[in-house]
C-alpha positions as CSV (number, residue, x, y, z in Angstrom):
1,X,53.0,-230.7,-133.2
2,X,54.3,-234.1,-133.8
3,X,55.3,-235.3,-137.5
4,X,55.6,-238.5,-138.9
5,X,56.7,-239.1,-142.4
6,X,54.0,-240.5,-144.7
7,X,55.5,-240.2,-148.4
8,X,57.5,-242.9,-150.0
9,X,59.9,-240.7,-150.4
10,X,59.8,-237.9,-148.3
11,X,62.9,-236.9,-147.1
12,X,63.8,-235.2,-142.9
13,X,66.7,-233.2,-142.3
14,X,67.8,-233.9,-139.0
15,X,70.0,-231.1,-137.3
16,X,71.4,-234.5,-134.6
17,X,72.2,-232.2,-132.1
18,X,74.6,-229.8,-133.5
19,X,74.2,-226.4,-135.6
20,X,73.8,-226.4,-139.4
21,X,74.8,-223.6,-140.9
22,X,71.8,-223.7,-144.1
23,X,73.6,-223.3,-147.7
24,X,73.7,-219.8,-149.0
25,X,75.8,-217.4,-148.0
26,X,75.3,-214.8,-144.8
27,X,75.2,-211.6,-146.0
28,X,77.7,-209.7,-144.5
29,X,77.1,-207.9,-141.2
30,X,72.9,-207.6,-142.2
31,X,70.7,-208.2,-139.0
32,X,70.2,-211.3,-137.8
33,X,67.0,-212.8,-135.8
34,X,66.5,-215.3,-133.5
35,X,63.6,-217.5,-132.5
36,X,63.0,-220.6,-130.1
37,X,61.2,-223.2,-130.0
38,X,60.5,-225.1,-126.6
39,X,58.7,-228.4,-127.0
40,X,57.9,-231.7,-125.0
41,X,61.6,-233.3,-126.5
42,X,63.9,-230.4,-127.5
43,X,64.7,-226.7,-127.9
44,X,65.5,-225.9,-131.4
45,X,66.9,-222.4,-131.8
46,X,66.4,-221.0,-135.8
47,X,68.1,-218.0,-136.6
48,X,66.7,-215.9,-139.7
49,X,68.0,-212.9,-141.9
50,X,65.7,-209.9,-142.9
51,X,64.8,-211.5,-145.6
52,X,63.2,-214.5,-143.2
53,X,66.3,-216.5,-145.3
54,X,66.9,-219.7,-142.8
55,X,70.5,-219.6,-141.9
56,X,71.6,-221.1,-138.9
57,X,69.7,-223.8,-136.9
58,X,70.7,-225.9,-133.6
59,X,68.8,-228.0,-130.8
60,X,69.1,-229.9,-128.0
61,X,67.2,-233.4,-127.6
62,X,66.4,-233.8,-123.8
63,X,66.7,-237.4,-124.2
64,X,69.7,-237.4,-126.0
65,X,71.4,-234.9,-124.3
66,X,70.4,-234.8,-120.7
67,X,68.3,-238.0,-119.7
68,X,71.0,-239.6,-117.4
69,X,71.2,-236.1,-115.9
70,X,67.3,-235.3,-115.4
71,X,65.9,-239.3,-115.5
72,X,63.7,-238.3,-118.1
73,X,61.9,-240.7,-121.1
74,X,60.9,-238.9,-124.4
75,X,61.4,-235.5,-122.6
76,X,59.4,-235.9,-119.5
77,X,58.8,-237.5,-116.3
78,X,55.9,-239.5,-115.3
79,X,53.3,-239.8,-112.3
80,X,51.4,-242.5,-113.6
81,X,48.9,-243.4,-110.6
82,X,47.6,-240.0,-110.3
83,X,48.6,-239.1,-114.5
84,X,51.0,-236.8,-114.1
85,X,53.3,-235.9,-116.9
86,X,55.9,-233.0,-116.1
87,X,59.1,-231.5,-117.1
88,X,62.2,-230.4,-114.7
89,X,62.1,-227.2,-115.6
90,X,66.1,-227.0,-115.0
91,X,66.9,-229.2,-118.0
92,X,65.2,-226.3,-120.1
93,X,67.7,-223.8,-118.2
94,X,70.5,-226.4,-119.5
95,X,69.1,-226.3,-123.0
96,X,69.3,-223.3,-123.3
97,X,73.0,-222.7,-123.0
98,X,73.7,-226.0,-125.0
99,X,71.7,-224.5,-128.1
100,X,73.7,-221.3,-127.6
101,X,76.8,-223.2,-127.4
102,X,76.5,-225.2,-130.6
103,X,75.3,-222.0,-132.6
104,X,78.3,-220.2,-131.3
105,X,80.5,-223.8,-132.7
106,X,79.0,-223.4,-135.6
107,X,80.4,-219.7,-136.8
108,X,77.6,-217.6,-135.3
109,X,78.4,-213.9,-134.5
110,X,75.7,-213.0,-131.6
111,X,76.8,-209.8,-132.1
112,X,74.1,-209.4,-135.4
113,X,71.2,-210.8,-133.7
114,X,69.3,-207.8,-133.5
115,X,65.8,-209.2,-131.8
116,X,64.5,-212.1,-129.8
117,X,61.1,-214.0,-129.4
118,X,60.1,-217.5,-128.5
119,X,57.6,-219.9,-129.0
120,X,56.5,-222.7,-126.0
121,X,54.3,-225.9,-126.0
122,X,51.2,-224.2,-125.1
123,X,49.4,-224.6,-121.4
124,X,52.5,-225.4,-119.6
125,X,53.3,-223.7,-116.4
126,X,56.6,-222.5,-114.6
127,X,56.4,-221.4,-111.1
128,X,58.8,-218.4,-110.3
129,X,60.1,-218.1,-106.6
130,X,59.5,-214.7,-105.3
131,X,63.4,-214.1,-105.5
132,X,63.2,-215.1,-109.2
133,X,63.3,-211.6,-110.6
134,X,66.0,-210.5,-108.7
135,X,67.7,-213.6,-110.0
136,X,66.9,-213.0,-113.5
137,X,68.3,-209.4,-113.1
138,X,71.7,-210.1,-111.6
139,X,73.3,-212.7,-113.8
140,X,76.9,-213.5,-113.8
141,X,78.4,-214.2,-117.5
142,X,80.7,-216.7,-115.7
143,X,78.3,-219.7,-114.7
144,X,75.7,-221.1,-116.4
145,X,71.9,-220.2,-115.9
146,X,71.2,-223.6,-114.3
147,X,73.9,-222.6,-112.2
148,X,72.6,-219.8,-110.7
149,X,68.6,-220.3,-111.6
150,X,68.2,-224.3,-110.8
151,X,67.7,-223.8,-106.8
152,X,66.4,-221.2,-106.2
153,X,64.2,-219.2,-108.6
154,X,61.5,-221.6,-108.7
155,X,58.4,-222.4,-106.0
156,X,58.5,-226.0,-108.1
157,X,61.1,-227.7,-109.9
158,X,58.7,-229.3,-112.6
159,X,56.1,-227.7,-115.2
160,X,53.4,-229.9,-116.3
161,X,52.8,-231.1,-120.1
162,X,50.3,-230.9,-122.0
163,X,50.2,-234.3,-122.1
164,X,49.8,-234.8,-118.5
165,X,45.7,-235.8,-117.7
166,X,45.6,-235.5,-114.1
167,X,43.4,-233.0,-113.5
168,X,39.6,-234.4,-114.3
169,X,38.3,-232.8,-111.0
170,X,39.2,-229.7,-111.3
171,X,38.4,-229.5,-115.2
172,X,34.8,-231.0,-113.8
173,X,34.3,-227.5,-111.6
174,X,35.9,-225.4,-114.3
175,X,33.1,-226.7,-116.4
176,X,30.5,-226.1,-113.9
177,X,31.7,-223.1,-112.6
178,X,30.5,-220.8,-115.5
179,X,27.2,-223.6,-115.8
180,X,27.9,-225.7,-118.9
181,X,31.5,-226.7,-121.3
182,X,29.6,-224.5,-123.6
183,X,29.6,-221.4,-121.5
184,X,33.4,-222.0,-120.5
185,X,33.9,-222.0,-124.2
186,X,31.8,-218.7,-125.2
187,X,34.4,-217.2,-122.5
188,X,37.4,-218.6,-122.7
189,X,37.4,-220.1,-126.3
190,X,37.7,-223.8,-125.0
191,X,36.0,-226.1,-122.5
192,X,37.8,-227.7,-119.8
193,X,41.2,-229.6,-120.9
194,X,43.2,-231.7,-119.0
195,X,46.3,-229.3,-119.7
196,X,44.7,-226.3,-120.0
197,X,46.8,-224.3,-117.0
198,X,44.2,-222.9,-115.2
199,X,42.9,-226.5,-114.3
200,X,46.9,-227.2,-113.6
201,X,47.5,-224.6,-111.8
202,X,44.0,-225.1,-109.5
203,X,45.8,-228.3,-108.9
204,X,49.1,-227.5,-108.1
205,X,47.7,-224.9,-105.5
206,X,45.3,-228.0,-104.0
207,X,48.6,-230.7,-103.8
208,X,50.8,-228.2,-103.2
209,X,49.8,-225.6,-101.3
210,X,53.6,-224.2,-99.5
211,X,54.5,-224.6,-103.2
212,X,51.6,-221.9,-104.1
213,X,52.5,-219.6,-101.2
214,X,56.2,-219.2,-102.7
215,X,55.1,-218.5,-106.0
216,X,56.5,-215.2,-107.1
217,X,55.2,-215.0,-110.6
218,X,53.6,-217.9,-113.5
219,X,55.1,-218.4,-116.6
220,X,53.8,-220.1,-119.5
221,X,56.8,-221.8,-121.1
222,X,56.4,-219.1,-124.1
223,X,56.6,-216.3,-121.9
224,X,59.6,-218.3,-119.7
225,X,62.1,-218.9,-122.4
226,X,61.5,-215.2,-123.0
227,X,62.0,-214.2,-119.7
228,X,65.3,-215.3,-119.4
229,X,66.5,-213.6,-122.3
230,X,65.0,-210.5,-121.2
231,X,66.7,-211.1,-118.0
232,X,63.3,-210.2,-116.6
233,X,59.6,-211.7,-115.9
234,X,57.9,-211.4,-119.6
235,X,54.2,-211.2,-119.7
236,X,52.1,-213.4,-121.3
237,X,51.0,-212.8,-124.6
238,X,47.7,-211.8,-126.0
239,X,47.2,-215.5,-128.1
240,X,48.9,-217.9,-125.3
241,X,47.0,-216.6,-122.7
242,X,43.8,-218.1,-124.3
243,X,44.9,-221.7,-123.6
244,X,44.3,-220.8,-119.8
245,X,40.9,-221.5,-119.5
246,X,40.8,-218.1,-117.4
247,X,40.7,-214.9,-120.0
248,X,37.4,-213.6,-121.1
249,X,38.4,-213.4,-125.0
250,X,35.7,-210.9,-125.5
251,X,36.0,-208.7,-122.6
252,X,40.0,-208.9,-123.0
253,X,40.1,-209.5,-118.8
254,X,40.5,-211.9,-116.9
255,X,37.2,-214.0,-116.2
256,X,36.6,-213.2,-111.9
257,X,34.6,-216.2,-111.4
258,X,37.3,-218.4,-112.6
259,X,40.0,-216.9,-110.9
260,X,38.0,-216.8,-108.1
261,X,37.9,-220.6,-108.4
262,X,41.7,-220.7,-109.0
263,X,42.1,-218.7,-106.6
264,X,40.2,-220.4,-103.6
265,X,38.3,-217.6,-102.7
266,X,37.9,-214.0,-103.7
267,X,40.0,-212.7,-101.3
268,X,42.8,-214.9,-103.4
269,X,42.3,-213.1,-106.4
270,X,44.3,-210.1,-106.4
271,X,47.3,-212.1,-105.5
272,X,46.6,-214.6,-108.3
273,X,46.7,-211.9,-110.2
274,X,49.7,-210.5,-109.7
275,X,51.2,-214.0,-109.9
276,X,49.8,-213.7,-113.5
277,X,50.7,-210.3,-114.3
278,X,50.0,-208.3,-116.9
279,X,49.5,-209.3,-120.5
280,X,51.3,-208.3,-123.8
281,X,48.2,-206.8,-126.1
282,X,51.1,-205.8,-128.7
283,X,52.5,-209.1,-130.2
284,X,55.3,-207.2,-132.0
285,X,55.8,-204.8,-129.3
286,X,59.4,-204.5,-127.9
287,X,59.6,-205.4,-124.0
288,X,63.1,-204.3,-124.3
289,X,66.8,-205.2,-124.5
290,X,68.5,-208.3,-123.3
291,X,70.0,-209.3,-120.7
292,X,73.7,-208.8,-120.2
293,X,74.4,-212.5,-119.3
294,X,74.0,-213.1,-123.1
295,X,76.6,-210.0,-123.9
296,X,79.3,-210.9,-121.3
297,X,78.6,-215.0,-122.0
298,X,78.1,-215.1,-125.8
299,X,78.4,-211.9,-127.3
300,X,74.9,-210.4,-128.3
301,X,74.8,-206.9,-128.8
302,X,73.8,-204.4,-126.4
303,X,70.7,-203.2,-128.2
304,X,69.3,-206.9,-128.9
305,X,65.7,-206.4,-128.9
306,X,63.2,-209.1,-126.8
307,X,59.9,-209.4,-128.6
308,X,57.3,-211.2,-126.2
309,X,56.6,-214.6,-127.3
310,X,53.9,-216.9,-128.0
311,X,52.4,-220.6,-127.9
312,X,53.3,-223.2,-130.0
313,X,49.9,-223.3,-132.2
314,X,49.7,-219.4,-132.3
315,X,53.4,-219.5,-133.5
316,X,52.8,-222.1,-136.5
317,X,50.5,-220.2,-138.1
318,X,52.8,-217.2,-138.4
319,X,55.5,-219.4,-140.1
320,X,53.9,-217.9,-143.5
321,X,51.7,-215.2,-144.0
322,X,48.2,-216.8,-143.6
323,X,45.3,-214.9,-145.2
324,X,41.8,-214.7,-143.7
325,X,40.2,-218.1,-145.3
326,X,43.5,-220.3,-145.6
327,X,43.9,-223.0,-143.8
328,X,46.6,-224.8,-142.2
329,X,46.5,-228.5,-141.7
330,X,49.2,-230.2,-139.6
331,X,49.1,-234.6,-141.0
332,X,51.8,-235.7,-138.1
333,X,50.9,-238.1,-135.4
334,X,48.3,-235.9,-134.7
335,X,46.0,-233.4,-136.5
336,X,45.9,-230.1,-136.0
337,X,43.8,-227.8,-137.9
338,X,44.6,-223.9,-137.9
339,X,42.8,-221.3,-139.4
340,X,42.7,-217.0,-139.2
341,X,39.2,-215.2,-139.5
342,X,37.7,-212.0,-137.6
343,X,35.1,-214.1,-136.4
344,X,34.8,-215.3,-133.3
345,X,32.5,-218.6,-133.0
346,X,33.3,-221.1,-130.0
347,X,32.6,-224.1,-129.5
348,X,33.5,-227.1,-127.2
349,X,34.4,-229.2,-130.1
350,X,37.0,-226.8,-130.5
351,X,39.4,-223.8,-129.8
352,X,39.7,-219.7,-130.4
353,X,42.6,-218.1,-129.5
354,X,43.3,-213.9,-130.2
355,X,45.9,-214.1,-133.2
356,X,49.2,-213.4,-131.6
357,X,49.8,-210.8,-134.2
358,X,46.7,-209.6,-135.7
359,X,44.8,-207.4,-133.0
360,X,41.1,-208.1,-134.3
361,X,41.7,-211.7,-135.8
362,X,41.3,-214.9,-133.6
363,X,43.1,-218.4,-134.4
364,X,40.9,-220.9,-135.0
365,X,42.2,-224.5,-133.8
366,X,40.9,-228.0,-133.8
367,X,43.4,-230.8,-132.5
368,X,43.0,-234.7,-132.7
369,X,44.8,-237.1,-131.1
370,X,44.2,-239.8,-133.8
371,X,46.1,-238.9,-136.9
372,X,48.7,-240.4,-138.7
373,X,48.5,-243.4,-136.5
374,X,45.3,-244.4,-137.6
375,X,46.2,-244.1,-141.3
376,X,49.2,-246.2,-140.4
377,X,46.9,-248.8,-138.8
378,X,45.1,-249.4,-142.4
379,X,48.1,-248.9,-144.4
380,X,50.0,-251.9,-141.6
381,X,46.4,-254.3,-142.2
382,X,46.8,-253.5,-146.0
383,X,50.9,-254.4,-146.3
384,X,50.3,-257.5,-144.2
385,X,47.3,-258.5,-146.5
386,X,49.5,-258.2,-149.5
387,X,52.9,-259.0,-148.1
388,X,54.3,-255.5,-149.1
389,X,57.6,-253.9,-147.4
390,X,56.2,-252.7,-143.7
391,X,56.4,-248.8,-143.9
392,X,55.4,-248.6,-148.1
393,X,52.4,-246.5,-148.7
394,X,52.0,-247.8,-152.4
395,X,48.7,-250.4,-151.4
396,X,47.3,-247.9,-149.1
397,X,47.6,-244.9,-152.0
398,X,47.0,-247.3,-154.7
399,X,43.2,-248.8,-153.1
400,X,42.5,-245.3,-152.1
401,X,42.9,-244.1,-155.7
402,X,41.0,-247.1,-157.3
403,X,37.9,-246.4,-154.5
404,X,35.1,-243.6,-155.5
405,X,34.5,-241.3,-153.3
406,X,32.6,-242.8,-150.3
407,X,33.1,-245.8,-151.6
408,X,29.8,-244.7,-153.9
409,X,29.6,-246.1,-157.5
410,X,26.0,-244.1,-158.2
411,X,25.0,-241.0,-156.7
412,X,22.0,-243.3,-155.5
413,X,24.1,-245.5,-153.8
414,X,24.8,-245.5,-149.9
415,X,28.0,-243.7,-148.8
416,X,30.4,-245.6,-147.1
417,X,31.3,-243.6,-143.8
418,X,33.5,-244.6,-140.8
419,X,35.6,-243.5,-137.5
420,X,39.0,-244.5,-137.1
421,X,40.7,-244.3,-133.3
422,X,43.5,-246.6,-132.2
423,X,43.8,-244.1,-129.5
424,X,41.0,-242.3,-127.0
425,X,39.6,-239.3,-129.3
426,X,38.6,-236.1,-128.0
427,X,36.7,-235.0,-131.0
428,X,34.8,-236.7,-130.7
429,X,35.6,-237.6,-126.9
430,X,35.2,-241.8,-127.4
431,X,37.5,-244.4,-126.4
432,X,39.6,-246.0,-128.6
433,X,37.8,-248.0,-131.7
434,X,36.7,-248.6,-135.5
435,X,33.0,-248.1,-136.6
436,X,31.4,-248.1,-139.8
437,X,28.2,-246.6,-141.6
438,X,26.8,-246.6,-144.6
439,X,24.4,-243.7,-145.3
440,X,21.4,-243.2,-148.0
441,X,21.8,-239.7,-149.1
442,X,18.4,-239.8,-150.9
443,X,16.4,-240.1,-147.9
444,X,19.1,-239.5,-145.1
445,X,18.7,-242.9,-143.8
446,X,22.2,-243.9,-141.5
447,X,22.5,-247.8,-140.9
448,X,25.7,-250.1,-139.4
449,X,28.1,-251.5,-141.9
450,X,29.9,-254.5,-142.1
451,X,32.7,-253.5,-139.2
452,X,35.5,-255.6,-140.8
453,X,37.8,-254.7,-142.2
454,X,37.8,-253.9,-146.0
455,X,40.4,-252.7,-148.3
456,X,38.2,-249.6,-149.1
457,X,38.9,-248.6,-145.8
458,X,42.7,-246.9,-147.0
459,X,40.0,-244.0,-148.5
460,X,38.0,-244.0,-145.9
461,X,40.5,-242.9,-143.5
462,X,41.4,-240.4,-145.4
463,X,38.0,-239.2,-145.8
464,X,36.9,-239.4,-142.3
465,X,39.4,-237.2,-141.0
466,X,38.8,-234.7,-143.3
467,X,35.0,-234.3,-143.1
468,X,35.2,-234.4,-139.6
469,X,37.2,-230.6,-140.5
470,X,34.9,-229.6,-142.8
471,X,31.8,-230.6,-140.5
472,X,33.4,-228.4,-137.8
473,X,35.1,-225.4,-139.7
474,X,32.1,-224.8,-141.8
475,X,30.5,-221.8,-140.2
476,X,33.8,-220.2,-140.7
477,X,34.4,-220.8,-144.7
478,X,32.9,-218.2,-147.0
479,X,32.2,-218.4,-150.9
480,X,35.2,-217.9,-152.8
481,X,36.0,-216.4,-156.0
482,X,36.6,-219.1,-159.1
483,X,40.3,-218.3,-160.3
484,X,38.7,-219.6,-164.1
485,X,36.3,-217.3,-164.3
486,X,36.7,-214.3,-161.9
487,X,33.8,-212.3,-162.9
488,X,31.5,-215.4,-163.0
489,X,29.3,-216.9,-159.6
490,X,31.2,-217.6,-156.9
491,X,31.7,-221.2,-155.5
492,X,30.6,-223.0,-152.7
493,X,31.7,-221.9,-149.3
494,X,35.7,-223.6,-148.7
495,X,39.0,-222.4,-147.9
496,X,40.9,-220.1,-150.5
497,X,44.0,-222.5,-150.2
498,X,45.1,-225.2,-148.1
499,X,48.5,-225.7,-146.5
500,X,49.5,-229.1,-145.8
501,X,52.5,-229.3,-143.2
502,X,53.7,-232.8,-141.1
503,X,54.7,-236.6,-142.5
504,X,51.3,-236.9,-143.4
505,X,51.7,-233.5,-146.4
506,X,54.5,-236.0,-148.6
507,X,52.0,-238.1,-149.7
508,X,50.2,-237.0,-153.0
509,X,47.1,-239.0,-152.6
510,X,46.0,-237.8,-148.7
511,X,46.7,-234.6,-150.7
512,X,44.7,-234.9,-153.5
513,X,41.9,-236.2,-151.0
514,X,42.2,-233.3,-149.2
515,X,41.2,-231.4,-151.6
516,X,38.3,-233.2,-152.8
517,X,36.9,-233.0,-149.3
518,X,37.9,-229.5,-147.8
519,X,37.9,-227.5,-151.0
520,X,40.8,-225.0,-152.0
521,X,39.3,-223.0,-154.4
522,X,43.2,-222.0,-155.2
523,X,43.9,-225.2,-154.3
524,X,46.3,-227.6,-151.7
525,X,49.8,-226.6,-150.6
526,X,52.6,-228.4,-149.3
527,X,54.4,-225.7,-146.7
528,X,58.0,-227.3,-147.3
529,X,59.8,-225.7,-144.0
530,X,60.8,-229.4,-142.3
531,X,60.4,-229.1,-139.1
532,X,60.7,-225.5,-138.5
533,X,57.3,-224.0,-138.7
534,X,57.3,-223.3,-134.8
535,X,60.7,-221.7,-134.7
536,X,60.4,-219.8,-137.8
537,X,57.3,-218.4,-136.2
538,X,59.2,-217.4,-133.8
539,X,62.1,-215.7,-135.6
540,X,59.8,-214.1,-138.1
541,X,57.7,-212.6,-135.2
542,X,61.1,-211.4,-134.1
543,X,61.9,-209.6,-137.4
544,X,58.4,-207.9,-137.4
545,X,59.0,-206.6,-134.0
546,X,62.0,-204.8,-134.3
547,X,61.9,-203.8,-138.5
548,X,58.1,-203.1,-138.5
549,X,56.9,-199.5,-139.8
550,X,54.1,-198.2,-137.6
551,X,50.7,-200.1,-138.1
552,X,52.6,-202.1,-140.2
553,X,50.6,-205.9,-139.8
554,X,52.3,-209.0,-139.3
555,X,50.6,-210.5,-142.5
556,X,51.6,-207.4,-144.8
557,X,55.1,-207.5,-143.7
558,X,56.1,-210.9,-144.0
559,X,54.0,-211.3,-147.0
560,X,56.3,-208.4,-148.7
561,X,59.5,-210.4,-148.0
562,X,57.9,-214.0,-148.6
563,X,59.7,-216.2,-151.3
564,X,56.4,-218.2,-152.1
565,X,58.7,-220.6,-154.7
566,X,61.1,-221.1,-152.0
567,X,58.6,-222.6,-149.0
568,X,55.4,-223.8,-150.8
569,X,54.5,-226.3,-153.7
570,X,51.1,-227.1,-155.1
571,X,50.2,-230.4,-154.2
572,X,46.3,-230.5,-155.5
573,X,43.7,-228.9,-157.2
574,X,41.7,-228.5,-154.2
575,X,37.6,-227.9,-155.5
576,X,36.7,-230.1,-158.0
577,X,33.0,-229.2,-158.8
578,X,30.7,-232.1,-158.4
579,X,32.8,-234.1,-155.7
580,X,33.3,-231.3,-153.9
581,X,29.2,-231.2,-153.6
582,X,29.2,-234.9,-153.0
583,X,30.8,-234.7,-149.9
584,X,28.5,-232.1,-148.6
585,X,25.9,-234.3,-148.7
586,X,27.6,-236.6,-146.9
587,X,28.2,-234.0,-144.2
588,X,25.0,-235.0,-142.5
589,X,25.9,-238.7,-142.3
590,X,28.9,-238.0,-140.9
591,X,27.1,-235.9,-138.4
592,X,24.5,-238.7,-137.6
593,X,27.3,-241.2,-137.0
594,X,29.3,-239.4,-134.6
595,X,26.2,-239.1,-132.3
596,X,25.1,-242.2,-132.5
597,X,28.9,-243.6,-131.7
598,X,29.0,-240.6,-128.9
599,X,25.6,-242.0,-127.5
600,X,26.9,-245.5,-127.6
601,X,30.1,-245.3,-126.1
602,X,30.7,-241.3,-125.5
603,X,32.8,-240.4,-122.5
604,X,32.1,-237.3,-120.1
């Protein structure tokens, strides 16, 4: 989850490559918990008290740290004729003890970490060697884990990113294996993605087929940083899993025909299988204690618990206790929107995931590639226009202020629409480009606009982005109570709040839009955690693991110890009656334009 900064005066603590220890004092000798975050450019390791109180945090920046080591450019290595992007999986093994390193320089006492979990950038594979385990078991305190787990305890030296697209054919037959993107997604809660790992790891068995042969075990890189803390092969957990493209959500098994396909045949699935192993059903459950490289090396306890981890996505939403019909919208350089609901609804525009802590509740995920750049590419036409510093956001906030909604001075006017991509968009999947609508909502009539550029565009941005969410999350929304008048009718299907994270949440008017749009009925939330939501996920999932009562859910207990004036401010009002209803009706233009631009220009 990238983040950009899109307040005037938002500020970024950056941890620049050493521990902080976070103001407030340590109580004593309390428990301490531990959670990681493994992403395309760092590790960041966040350590938490009981009371989830942030107190120590370190990372390491691959580029910073180890690029002359591992030749890498903003955390990865590239393939670009056959669009390949891929990680040495050894500079993770070197993170790893760097980050433990600087929290050890920075006063931390291992010895009161009492549990460990992870989170990793979803989809990503690591391919064990069949002497991995053995590896992982016998570690010497003395040397370091690249040391002794560089060389030999993988099949392949490099995991693929999420970012890497090389793998068009064998998404293609993933598609067409279960008939139709649709079906895959009914199954699996997505269609076929580039980096979904089932589709990488069909690959890496076609180009590398020695490679396959050697493989021990497969990690996903939640379920690897765990591992070697558990000094073991973790399973995968039960919310990770589903950005395979190979688990039946449903059905809670793997999907036969797909592994089949994997596979190569169907005498290849039991071994695929067991390359996969089993899966953690339990997020909170303890896998057990850790291993004693970390007691003889660093000094954790004995009776350090390891708590399986999770993806990256799954892991954000746990960073506060997310109630069925909140949202979670990430503004960064991309969009990301999260929500939690019992029901389960794919679709190919879209993702479901199991909950990694709620057996019963899936995630629901939408992602865009095109987020805060393209808000940044009006705001940049607007400062060159007016001659304004480079990076202010005081024209682009002001004209989207001054502009009615949809750019609509009657309610018999047309409503100004429009689709913003400076990159290729995968929802909808178009290549890169601007078009523009207006839209008669009297009688439904859609019709080109004037495709220049107008300053009315700085709320149209805004507004696009935000009805293409509420276009695609609305069959999951339910009438909500009105906090005026409890007793009274209800009001129109929206979130209960919204929680703005990323750049993108520092800047009170893409708030206040936000609200108009989406709803809120208790209105829009800026989740002030920096950039921690994915670690703290991680460490909180940790603290539920090990201080848990039996039964006890993830939501419950961490909404119990949750300091709500400490992490959240209200931004926005969210529902505002009338323009909330406006933008319903323009729900259908919206819908009109995108299949009209997806029949114009729409990409397989």
């Amino acid at each position: 989850m990238t983040i950009n900064s899109e307040g005037n005066n938002a500020s970024n603590r950056a941890v620049n490559g050493s521990a902080n220890g976070v103001s407030g004092s340590v109580h004593g000798k309390s428990p301490l918990y531990l959670g990681f975050d493994l992403s395309t450019q760092q590790l960041k390791g966040i350590v938490v008290q009981s009371d989830l109180k942030l107190v120590y945090e370190a990372k390491a920046d691959f580029d910073a740290d180890f690029k002359e080591k591992y030749g890498i450019e903003k955390g990865v290595l590239t393939n670009p004729s056959e669009g390949e992007i891929y990680a040495p999986v050894a500079m993770w093994l070197d993170a790893v003890d760097l980050v433990l390193e600087r929290l050890k320089n920075d006063g931390l006492d291992f010895s009161r970490i009492k549990g460990v979990s992870g989170a990793g950038m979803q989809h990503g594979t690591v391919f064990w060697s069949r002497e991995a385990e053995h590896l992982l078991e016998n570690l010497d305190g003395s040397k370091t884990l690249v040391q002794q787990l560089g060389e030999k305890a993988f099949s392949h030296p490099d995991s693929p990113n999420w970012q890497d697209a090389s793998t068009q054919e064998q998404c293609d037959t993933f598609d067409s294996r279960l008939g139709s993107a649709d079906e895959l997604a009914r199954i699996t809660g997505s269609k076929a993605h580039h980096r979904f790992s089932g589709p990488q790891i069909l690959r890496f068995r076609q180009k590398y087929p020695s490679h396959y042969e050697q493989t021990g075990r497969i990690s996903l890189v939640s379920s690897f940083i765990v591992s070697l803390f558990y000094g073991r092969i973790a399973p995968i957990d039960i919310g990770d899993v589903c950005g395979m493209n190979l688990r039946d959500i449903q059905k809670d098994t793997w999907d036969e025909g797909l592994l089949e396909l994997t596979a190569g045949s169907k005498e290849g699935i039991p071994e695929l299988k067991s390359k996969l192993g089993n899966i953690d059903k339990d997020g909170g459950g303890i896998l057990g204690t850790i291993s004693s490289y970390y007691t003889q090396r660093y000094g954790f306890s004995h009776d350090c618990n390891i708590i399986p981890g999770t993806g990256d996505n799954p892991s954000t939403i746990l960073a506060l206790p997310l109630r069925p019909s909140d949202a979670m919208v990430s503004l960064g350089t991309s969009t990301t929107f999260l929500m939690s609901t019992p029901e389960y609804k794919p679709d190919p525009a879209y993702h479901f995931m199991n909950h990694p802590a709620g057996p019963g509740y899936y995630m629901f995920m939408l992602c865009y590639k095109n987020g805060g750049l393209a808000r940044e590419q009006i705001r940049d036409q607007l400062n060159t226009l007016y001659e304004a510093p480079e990076k202010s956001w005081d024209i682009f906030n002001s004209r989207a202020e001054k502009t009615p909604p949809l750019d609509q001075p009657t309610d018999s006017s047309n409503m100004r629409l429009g689709l913003y991509f400076p990159r290729p968009e995968i929802v909808p999947n178009v290549p890169a480009g601007q078009w523009r609508y207006l839209y008669g909502p009297i009688k439904r009539e859609l019709c080109p606009a004037d495709p220049k550029f107008r300053e009315v565009d700085a709320r149209n941005i805004i507004e696009s982005q935000f009805l293409s969410l509420r276009l695609r999350s609305a069959s999951l929304v339910s009438p909500q109570t009105n906090p005026a008048d409890p007793s009274g009718p209800k009001l129109p299907p929206q979130p209960r709040r919204i929680y703005l994270v990323g750049g993108g949440s520092a800047n009170p008017t893409i708030a206040k839009i936000c609200g108009e749009v989406l709803g809120g009925s208790e209105g829009v939330y800026k989740l002030d955690i920096g950039g921690n939501a994915c670690g703290l996920g991680a460490a909180y999932k940790a603290v539920w693991g090990v201080e848990r009562q039996k039964g006890e859910h993830f939501e419950d207990f961490i909404g119990a110890r949750w300091d709500e004036k400490r992490f959240v401010n209200r931004v926005a009002d969210g529902y505002k009656k009338g323009v909330f209803e406006k933008y319903g009706e323009a729900i259908d233009g919206f819908d009109k334009m995108e299949k009209k631009v997806l029949e114009s220009v729409g990409q397989d």
